[in-house]
mmCIF file of the N, C-alpha and C atoms, coordinates in Angstrom:
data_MODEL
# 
_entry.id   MODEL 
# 
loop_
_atom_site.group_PDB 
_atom_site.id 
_atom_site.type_symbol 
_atom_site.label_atom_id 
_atom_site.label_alt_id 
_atom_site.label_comp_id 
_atom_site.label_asym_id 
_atom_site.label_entity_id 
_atom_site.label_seq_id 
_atom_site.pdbx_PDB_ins_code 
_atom_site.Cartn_x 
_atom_site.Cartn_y 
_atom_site.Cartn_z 
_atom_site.occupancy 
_atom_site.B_iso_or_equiv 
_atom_site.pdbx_formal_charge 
_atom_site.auth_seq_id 
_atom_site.auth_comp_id 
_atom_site.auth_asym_id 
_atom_site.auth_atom_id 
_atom_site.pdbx_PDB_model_num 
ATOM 1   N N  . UNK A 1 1  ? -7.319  43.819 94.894 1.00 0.00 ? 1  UNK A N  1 
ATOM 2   C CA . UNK A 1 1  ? -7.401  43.816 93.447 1.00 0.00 ? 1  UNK A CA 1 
ATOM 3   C C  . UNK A 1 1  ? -6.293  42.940 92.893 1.00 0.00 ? 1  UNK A C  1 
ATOM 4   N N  . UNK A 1 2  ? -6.374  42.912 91.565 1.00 0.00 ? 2  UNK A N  1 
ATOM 5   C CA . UNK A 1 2  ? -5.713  41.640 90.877 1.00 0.00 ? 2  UNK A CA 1 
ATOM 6   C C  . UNK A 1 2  ? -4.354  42.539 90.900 1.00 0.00 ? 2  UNK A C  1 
ATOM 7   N N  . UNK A 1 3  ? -2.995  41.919 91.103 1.00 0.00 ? 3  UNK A N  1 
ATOM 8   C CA . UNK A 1 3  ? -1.551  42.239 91.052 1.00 0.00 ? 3  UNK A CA 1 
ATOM 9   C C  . UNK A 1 3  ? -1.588  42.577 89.517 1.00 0.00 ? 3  UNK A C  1 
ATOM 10  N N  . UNK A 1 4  ? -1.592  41.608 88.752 1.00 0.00 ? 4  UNK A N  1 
ATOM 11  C CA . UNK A 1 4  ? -1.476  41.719 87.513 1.00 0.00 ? 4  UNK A CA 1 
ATOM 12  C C  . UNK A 1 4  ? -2.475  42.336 86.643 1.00 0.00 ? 4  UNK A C  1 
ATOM 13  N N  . UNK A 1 5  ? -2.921  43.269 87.586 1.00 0.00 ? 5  UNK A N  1 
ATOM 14  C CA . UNK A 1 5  ? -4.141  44.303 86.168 1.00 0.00 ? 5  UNK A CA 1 
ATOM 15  C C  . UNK A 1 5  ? -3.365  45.398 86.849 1.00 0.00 ? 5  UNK A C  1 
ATOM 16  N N  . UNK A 1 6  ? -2.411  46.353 85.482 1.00 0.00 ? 6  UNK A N  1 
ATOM 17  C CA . UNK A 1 6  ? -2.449  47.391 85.754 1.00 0.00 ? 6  UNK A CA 1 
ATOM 18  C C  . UNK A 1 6  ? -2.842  48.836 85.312 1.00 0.00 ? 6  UNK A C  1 
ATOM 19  N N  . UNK A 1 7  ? -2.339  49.778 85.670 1.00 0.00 ? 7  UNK A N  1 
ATOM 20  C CA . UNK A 1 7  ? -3.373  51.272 85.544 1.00 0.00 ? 7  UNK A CA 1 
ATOM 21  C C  . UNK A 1 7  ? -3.621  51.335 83.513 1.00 0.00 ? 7  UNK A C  1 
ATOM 22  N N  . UNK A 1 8  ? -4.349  51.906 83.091 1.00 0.00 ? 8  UNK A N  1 
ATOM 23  C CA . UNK A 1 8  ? -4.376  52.158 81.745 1.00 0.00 ? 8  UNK A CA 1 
ATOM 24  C C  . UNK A 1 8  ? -4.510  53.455 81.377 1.00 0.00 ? 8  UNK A C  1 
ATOM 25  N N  . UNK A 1 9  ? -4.778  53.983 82.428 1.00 0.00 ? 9  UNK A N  1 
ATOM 26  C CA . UNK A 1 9  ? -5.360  55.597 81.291 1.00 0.00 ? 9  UNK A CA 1 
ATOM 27  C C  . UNK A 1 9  ? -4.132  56.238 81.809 1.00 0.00 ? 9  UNK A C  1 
ATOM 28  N N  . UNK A 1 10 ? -3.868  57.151 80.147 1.00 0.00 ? 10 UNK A N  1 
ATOM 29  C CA . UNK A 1 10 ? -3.139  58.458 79.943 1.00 0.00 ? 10 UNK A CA 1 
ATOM 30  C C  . UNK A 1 10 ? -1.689  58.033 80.325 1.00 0.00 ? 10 UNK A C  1 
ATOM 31  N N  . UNK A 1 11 ? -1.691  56.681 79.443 1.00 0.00 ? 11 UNK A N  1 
ATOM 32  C CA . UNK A 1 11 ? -0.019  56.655 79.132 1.00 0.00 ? 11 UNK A CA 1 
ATOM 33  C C  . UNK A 1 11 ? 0.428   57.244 77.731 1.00 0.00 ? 11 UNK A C  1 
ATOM 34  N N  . UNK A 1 12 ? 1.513   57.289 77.387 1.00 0.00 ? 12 UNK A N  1 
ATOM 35  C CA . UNK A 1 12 ? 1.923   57.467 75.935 1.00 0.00 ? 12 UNK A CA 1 
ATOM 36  C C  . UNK A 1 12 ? 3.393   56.469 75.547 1.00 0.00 ? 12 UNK A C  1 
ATOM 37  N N  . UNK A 1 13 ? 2.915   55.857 74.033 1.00 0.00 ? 13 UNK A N  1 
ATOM 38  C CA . UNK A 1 13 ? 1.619   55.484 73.377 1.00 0.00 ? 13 UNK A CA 1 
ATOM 39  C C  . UNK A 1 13 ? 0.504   54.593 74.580 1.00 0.00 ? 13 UNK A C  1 
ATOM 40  N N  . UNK A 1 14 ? -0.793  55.435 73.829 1.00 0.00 ? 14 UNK A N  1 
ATOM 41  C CA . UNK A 1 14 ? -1.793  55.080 74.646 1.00 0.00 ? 14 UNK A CA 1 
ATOM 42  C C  . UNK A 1 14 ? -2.178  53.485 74.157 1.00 0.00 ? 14 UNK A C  1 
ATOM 43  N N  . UNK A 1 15 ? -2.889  52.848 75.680 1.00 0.00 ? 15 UNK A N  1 
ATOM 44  C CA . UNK A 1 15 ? -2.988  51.054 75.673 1.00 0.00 ? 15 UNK A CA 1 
ATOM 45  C C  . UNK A 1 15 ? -3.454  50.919 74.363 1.00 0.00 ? 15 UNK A C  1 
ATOM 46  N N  . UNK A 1 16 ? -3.375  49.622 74.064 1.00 0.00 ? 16 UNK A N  1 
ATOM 47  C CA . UNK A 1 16 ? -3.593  49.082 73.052 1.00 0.00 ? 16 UNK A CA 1 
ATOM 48  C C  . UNK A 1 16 ? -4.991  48.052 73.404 1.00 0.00 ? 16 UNK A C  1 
ATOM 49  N N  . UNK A 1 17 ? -6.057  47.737 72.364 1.00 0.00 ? 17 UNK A N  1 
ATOM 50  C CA . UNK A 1 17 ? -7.230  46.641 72.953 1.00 0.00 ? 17 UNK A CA 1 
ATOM 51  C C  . UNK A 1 17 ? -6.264  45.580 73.194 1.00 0.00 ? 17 UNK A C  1 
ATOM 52  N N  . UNK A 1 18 ? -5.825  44.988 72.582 1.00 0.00 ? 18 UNK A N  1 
ATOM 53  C CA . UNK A 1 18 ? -4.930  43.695 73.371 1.00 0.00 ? 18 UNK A CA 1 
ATOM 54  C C  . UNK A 1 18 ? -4.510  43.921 74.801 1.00 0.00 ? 18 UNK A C  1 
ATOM 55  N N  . UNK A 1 19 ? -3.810  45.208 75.177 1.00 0.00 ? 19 UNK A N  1 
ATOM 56  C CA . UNK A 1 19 ? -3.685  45.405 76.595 1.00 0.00 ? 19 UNK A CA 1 
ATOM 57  C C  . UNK A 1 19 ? -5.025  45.180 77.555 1.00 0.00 ? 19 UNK A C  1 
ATOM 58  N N  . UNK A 1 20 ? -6.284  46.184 76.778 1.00 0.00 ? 20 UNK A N  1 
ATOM 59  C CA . UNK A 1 20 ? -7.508  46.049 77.472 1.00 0.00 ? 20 UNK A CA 1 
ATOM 60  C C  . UNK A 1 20 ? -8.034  44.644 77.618 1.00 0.00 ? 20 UNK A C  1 
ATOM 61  N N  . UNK A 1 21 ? -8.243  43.975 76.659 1.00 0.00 ? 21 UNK A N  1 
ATOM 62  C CA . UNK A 1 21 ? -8.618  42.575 76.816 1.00 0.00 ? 21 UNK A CA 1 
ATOM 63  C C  . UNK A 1 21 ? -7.621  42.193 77.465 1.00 0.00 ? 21 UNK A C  1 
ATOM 64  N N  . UNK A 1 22 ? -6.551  41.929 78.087 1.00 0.00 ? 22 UNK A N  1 
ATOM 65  C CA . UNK A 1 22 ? -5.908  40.944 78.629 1.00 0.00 ? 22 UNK A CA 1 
ATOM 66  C C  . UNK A 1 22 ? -6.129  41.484 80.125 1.00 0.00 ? 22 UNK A C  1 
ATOM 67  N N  . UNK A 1 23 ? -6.218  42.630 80.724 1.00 0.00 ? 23 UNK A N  1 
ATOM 68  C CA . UNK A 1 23 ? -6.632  43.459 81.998 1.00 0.00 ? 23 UNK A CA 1 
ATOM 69  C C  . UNK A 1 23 ? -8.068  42.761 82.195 1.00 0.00 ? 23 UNK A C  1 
ATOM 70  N N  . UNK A 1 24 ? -9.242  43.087 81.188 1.00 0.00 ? 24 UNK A N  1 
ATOM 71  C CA . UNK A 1 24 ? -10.467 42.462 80.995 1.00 0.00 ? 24 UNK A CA 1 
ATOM 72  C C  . UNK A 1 24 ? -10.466 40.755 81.401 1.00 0.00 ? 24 UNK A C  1 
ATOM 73  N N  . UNK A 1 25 ? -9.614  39.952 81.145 1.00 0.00 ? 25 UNK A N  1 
ATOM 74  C CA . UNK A 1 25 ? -10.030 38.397 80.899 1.00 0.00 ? 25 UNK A CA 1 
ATOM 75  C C  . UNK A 1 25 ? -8.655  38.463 82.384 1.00 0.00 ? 25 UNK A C  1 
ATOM 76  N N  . UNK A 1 26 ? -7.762  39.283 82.963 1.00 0.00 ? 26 UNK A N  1 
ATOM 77  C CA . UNK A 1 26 ? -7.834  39.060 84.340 1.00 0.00 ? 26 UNK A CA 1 
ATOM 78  C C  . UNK A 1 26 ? -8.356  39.042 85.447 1.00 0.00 ? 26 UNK A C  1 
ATOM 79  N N  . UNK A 1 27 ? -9.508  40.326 85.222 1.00 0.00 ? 27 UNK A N  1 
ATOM 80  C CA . UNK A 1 27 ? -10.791 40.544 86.332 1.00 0.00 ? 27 UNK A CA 1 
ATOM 81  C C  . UNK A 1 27 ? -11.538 39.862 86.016 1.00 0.00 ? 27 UNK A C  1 
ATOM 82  N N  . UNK A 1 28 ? -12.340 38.923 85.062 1.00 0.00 ? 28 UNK A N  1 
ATOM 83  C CA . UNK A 1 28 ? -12.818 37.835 84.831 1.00 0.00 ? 28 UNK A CA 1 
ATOM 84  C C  . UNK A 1 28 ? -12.549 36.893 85.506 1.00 0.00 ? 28 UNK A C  1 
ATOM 85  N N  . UNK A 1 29 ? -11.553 36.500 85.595 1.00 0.00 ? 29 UNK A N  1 
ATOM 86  C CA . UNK A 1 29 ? -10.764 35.199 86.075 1.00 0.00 ? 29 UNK A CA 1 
ATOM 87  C C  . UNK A 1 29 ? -10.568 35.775 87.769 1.00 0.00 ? 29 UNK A C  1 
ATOM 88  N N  . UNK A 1 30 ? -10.038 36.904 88.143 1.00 0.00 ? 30 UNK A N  1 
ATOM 89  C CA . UNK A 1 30 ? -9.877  36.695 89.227 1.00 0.00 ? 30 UNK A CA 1 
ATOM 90  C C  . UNK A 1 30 ? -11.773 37.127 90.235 1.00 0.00 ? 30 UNK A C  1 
ATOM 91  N N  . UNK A 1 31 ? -12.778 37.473 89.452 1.00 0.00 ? 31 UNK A N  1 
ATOM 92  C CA . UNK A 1 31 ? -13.955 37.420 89.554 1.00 0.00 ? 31 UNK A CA 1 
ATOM 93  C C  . UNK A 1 31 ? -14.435 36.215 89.714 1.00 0.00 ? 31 UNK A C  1 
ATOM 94  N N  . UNK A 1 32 ? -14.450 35.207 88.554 1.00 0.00 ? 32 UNK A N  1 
ATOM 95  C CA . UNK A 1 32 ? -14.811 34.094 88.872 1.00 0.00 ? 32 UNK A CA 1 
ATOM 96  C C  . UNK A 1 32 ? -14.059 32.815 89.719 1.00 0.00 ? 32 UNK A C  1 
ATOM 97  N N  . UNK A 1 33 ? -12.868 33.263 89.896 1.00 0.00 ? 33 UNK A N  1 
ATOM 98  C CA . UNK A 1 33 ? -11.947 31.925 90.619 1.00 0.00 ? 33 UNK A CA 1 
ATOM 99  C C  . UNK A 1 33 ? -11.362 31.264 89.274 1.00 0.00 ? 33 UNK A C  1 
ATOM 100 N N  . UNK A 1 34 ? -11.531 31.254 87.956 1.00 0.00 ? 34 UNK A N  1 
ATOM 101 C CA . UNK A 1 34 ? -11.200 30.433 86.969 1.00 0.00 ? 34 UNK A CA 1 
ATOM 102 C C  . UNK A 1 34 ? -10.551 31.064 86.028 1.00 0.00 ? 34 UNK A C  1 
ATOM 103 N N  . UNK A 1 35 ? -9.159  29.793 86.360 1.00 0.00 ? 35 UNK A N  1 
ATOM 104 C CA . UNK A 1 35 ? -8.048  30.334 85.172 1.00 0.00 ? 35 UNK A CA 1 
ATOM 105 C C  . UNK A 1 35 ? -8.968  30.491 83.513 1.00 0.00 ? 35 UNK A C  1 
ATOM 106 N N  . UNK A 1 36 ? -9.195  28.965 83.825 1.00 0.00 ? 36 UNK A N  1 
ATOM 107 C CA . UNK A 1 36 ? -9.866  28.439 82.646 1.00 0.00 ? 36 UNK A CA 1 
ATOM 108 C C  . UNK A 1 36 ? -11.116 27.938 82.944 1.00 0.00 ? 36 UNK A C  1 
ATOM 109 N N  . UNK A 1 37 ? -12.288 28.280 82.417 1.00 0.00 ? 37 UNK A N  1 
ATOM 110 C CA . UNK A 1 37 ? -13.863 28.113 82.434 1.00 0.00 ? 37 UNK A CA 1 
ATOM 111 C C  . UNK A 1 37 ? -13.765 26.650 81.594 1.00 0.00 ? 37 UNK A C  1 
ATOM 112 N N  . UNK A 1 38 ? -14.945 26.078 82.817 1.00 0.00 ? 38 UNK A N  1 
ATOM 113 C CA . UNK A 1 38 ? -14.884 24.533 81.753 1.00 0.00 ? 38 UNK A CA 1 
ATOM 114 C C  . UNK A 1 38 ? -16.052 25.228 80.666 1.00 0.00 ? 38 UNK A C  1 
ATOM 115 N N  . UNK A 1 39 ? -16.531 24.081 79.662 1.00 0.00 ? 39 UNK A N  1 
ATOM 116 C CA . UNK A 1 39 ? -17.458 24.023 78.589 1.00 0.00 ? 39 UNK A CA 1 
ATOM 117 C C  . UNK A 1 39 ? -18.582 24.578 78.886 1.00 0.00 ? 39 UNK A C  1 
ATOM 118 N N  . UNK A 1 40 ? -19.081 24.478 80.105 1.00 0.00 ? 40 UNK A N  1 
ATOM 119 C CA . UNK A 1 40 ? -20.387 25.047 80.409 1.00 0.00 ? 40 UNK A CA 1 
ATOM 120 C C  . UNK A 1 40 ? -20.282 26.211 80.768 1.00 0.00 ? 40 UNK A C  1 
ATOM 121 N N  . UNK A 1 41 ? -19.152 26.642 81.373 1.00 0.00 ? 41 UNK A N  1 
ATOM 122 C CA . UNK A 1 41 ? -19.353 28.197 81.401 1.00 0.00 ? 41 UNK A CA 1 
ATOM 123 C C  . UNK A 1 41 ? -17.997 29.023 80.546 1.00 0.00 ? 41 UNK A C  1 
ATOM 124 N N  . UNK A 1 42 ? -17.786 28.580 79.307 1.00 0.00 ? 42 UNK A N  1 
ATOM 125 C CA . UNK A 1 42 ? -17.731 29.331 78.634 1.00 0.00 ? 42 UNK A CA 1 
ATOM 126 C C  . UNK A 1 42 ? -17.964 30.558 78.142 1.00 0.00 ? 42 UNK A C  1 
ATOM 127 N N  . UNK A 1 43 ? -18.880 30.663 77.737 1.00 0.00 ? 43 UNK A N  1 
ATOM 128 C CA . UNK A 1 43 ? -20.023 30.969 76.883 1.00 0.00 ? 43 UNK A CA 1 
ATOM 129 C C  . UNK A 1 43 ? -19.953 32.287 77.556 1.00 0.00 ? 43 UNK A C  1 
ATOM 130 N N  . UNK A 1 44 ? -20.589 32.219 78.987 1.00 0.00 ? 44 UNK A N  1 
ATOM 131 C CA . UNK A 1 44 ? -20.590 33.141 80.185 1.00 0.00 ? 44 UNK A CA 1 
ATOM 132 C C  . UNK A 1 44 ? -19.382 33.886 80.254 1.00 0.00 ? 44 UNK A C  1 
ATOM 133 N N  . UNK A 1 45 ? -18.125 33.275 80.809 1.00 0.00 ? 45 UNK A N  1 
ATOM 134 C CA . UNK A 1 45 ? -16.999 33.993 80.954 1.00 0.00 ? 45 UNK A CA 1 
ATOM 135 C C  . UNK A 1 45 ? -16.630 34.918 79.465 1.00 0.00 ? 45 UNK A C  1 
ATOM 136 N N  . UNK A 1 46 ? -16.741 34.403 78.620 1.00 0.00 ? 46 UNK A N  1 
ATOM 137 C CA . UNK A 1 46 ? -15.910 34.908 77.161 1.00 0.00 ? 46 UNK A CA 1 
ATOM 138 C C  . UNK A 1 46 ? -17.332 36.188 77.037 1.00 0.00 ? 46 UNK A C  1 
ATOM 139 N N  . UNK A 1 47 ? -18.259 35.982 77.309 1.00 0.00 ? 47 UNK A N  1 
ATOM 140 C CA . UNK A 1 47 ? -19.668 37.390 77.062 1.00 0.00 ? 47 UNK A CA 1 
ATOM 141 C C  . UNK A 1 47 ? -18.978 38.387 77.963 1.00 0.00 ? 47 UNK A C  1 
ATOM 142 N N  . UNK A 1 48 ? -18.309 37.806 79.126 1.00 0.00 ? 48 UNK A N  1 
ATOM 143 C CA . UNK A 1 48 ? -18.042 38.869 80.238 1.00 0.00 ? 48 UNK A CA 1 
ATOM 144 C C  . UNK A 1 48 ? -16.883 39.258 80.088 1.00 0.00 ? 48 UNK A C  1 
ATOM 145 N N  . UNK A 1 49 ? -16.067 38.854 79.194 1.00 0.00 ? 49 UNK A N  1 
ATOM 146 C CA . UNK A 1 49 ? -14.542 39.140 79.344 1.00 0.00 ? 49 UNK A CA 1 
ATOM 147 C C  . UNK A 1 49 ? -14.788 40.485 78.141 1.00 0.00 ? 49 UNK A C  1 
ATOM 148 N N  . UNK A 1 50 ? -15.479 40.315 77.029 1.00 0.00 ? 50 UNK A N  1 
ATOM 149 C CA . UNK A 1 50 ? -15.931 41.280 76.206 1.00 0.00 ? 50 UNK A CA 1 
ATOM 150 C C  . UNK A 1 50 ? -16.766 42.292 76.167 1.00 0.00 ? 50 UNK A C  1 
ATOM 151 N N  . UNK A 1 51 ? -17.489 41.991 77.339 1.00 0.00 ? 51 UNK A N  1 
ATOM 152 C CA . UNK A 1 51 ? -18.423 43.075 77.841 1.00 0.00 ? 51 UNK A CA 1 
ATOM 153 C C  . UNK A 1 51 ? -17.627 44.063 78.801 1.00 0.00 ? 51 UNK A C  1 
ATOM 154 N N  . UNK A 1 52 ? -16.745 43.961 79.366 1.00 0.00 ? 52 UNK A N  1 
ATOM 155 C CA . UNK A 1 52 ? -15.931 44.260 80.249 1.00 0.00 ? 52 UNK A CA 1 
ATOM 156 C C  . UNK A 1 52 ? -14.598 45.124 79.589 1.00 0.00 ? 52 UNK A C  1 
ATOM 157 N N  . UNK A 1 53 ? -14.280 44.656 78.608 1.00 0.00 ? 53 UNK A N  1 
ATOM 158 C CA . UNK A 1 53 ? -13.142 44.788 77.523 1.00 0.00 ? 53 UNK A CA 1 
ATOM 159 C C  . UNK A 1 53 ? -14.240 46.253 77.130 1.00 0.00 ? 53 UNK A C  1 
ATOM 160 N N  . UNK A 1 54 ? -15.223 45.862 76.124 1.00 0.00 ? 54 UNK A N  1 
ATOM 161 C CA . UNK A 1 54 ? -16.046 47.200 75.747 1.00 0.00 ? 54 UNK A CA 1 
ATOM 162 C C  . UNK A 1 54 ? -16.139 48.494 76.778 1.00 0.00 ? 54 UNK A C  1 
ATOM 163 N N  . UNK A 1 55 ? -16.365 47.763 77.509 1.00 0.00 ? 55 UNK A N  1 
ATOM 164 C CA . UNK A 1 55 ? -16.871 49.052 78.623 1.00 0.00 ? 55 UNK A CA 1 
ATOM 165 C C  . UNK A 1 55 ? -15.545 49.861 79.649 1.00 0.00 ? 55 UNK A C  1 
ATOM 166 N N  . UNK A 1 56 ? -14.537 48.753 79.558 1.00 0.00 ? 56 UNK A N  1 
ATOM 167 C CA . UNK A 1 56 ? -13.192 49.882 79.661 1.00 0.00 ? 56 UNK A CA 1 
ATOM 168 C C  . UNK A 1 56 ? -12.871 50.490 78.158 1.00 0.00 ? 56 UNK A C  1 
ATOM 169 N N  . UNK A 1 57 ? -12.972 50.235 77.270 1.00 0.00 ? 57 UNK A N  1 
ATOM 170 C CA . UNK A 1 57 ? -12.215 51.205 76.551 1.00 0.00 ? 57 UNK A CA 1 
ATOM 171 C C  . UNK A 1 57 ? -13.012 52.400 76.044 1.00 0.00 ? 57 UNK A C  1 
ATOM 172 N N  . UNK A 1 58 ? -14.690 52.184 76.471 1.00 0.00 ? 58 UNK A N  1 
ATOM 173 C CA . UNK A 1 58 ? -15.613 53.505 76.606 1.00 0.00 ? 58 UNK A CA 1 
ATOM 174 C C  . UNK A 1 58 ? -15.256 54.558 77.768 1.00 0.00 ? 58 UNK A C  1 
ATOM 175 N N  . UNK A 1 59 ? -14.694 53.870 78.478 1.00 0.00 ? 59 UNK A N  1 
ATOM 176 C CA . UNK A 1 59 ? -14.184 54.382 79.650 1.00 0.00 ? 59 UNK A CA 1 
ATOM 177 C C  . UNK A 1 59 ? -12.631 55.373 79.875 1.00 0.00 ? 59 UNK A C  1 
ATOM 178 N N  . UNK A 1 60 ? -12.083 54.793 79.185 1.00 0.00 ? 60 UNK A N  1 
ATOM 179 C CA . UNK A 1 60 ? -10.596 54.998 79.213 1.00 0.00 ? 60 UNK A CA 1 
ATOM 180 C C  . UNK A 1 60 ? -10.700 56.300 77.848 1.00 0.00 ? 60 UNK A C  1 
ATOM 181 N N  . UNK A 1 61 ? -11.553 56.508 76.828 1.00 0.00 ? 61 UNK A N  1 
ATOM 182 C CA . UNK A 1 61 ? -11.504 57.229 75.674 1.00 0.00 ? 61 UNK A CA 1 
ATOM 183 C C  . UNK A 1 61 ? -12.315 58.484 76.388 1.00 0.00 ? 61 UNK A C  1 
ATOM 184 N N  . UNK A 1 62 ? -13.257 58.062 77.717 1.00 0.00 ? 62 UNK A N  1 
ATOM 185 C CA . UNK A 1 62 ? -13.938 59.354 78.247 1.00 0.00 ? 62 UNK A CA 1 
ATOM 186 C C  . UNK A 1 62 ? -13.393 60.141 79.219 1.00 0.00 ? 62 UNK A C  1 
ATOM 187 N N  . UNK A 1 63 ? -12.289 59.617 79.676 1.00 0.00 ? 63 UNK A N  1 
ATOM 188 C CA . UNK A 1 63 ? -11.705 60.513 81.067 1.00 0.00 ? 63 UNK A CA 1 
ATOM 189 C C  . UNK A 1 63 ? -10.551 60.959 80.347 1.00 0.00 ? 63 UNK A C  1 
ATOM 190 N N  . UNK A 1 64 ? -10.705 62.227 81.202 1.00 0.00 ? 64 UNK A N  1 
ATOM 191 C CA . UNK A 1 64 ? -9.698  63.507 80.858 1.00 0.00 ? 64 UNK A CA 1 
ATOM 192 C C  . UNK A 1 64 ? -8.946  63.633 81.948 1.00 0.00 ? 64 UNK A C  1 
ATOM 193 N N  . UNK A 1 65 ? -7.937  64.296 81.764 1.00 0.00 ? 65 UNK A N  1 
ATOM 194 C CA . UNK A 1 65 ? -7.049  64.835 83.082 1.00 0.00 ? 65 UNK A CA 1 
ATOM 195 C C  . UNK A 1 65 ? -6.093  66.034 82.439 1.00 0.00 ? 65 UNK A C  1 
ATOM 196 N N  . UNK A 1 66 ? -5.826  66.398 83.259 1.00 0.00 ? 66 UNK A N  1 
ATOM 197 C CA . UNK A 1 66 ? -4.355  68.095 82.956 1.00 0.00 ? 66 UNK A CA 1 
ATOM 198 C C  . UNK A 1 66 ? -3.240  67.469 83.372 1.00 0.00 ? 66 UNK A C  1 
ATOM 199 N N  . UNK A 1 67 ? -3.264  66.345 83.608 1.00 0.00 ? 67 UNK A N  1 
ATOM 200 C CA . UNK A 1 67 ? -1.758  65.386 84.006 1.00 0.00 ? 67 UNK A CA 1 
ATOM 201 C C  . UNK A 1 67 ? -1.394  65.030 82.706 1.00 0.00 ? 67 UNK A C  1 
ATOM 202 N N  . UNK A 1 68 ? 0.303   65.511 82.628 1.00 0.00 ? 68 UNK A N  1 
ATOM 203 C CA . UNK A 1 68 ? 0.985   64.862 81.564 1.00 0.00 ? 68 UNK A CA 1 
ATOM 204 C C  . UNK A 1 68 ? 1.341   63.421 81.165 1.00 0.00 ? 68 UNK A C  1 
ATOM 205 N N  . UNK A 1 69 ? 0.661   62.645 79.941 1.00 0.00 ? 69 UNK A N  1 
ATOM 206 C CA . UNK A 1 69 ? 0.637   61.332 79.858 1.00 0.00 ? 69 UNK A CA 1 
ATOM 207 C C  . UNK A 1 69 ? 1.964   60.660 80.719 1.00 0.00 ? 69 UNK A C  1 
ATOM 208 N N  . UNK A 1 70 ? 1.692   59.627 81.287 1.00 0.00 ? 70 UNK A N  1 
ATOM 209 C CA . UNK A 1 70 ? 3.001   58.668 81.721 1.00 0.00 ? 70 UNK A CA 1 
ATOM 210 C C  . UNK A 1 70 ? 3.391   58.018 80.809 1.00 0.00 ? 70 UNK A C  1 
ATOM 211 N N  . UNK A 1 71 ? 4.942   57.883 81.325 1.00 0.00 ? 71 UNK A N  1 
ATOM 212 C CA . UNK A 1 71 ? 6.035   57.190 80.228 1.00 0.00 ? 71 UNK A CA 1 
ATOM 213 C C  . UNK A 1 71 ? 6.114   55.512 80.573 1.00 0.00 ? 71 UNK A C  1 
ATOM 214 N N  . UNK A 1 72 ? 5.640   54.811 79.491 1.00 0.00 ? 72 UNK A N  1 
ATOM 215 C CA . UNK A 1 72 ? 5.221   53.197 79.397 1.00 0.00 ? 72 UNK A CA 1 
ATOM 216 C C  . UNK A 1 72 ? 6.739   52.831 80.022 1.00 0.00 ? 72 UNK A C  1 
ATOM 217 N N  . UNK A 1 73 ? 7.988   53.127 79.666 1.00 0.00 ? 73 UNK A N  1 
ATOM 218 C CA . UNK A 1 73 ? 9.611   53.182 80.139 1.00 0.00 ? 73 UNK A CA 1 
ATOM 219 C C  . UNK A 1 73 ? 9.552   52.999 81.671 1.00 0.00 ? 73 UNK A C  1 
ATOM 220 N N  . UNK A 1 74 ? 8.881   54.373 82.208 1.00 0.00 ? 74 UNK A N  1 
ATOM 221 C CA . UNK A 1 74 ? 9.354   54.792 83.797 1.00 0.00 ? 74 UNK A CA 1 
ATOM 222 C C  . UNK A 1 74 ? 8.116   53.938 84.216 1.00 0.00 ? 74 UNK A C  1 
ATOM 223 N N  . UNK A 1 75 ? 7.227   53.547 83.880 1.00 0.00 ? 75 UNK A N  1 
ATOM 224 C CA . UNK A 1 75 ? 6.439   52.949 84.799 1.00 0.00 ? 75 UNK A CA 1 
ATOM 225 C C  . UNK A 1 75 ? 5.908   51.705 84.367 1.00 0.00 ? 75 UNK A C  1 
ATOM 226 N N  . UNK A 1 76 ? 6.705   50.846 83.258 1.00 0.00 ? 76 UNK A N  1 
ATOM 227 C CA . UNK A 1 76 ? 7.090   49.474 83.216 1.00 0.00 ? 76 UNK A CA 1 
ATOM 228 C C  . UNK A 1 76 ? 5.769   48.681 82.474 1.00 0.00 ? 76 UNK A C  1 
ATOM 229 N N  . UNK A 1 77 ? 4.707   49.315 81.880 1.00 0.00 ? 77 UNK A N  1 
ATOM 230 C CA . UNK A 1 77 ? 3.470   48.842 80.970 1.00 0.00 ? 77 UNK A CA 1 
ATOM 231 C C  . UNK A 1 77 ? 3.639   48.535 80.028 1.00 0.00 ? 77 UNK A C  1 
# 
């Protein structure tokens, strides 16, 4: 998995969409091989970076746990 995507759920304060999109448009990129999508696949990458973005933060608002939120401080997010 990508170094630079890290955990999101049940920190406090909880992620922000800017956090999600930027996690989102890393698994993109490290999905497709491309820092940067030329012109033609644009279009493609940026549908998937937002489709991806949507569907973690449906994700991240549905899971529960009895674990006490982590501290953004002690674990560097």
């Amino acid at each position: 998995m990508c170094r630079s995507i890290k955990t999101l759920f049940n920190f406090e304060p909880a992620v922000t969409d800017e956090e999600i999109r930027a996690a989102s448009l890393q698994f993109v990129r490290k999905l497709s091989g491309f820092a940067k999508p030329s012109k033609v696949n644009m279009l493609a990458f940026a549908a998937a970076v937002d489709e991806i973005a949507a569907t973690s933060k449906k994700l991240l608002e549905a899971l529960e746990t009895s674990a006490p939120p982590r501290s953004r401080e002690k674990y560097g997010s």
